[in-house]
C-alpha positions as CSV (number, residue, x, y, z in Angstrom):
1,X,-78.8,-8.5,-93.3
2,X,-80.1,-5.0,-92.9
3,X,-83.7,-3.6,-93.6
4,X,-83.7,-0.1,-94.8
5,X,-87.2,2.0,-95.0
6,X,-87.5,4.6,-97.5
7,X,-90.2,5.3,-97.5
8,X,-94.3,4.3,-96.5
9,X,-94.0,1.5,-99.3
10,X,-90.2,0.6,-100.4
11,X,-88.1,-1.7,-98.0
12,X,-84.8,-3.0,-98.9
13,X,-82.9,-5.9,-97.5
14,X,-79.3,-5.3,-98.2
15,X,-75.5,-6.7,-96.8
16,X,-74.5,-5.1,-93.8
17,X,-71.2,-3.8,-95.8
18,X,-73.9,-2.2,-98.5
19,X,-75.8,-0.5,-95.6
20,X,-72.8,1.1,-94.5
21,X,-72.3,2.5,-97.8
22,X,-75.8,3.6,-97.7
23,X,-75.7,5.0,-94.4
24,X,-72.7,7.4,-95.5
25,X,-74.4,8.1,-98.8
26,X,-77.8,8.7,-97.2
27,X,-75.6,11.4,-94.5
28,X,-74.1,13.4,-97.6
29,X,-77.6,13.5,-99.6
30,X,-79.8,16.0,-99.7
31,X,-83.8,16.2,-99.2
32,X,-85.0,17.3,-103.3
33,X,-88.7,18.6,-103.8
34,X,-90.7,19.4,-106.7
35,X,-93.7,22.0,-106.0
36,X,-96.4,22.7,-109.1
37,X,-97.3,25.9,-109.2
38,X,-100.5,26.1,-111.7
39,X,-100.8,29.6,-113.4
40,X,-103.7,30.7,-111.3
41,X,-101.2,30.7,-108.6
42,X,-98.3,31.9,-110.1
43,X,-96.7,35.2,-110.2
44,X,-95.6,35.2,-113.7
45,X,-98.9,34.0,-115.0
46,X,-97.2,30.3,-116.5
47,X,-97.4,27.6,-114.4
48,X,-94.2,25.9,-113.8
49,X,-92.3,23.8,-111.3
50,X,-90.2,25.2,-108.0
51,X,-87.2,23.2,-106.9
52,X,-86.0,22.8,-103.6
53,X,-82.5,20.9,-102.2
54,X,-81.5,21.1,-98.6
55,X,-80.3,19.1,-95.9
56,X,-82.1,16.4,-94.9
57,X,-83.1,16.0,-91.4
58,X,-84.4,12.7,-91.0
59,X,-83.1,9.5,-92.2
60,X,-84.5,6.3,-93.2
61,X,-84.6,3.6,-90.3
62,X,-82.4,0.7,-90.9
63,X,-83.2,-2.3,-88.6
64,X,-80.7,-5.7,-88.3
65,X,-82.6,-8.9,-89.8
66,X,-80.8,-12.8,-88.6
67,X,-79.0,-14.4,-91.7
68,X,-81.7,-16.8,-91.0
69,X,-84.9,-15.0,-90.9
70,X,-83.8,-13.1,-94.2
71,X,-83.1,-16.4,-96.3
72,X,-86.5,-17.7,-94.7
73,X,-88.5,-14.6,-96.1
74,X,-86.4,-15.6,-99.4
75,X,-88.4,-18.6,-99.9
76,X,-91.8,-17.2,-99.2
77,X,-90.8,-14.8,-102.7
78,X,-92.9,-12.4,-103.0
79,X,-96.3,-12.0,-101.3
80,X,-99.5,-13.0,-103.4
81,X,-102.0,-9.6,-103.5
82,X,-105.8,-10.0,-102.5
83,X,-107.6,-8.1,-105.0
């Protein structure tokens, strides 16, 4: 199995023949942003949204799990939160 980060709180465990597909995907993508701009700030007076798409130039971290380890973690399900 493969772990892939994608961020500070979304982790995937996926086949290595899925990560592969990822990894290409992830290559081709682009980095996408969405910027508020309220009207105090804004030229035109209206608040509205600026959109940005451009090569990314990081990439999430992908990290090789053991079979076993993986179907271990499995078993535990899902971890219980402390509130």
């Amino acid at each position: 199995m493969v772990v892939i980060s994608l961020g500070y709180n979304s982790t995937l465990a996926v086949t290595k023949e899925d990560a592969m597909i990822l990894a290409g995907i992830f290559e081709r993508a682009h980095k996408w942003e969405e910027k508020w701009v309220s009207k105090a700030d804004s030229e035109t007076g209206e608040s509205h949204y600026l959109y940005y798409a451009y090569p990314q130039d990081d990439m999430p971290s992908m990290k090789i799990v053991h079979d076993r380890i993986y179907e271990m973690a499995k078993l535990a399900g899902k971890p219980i939160s402390k509130s």
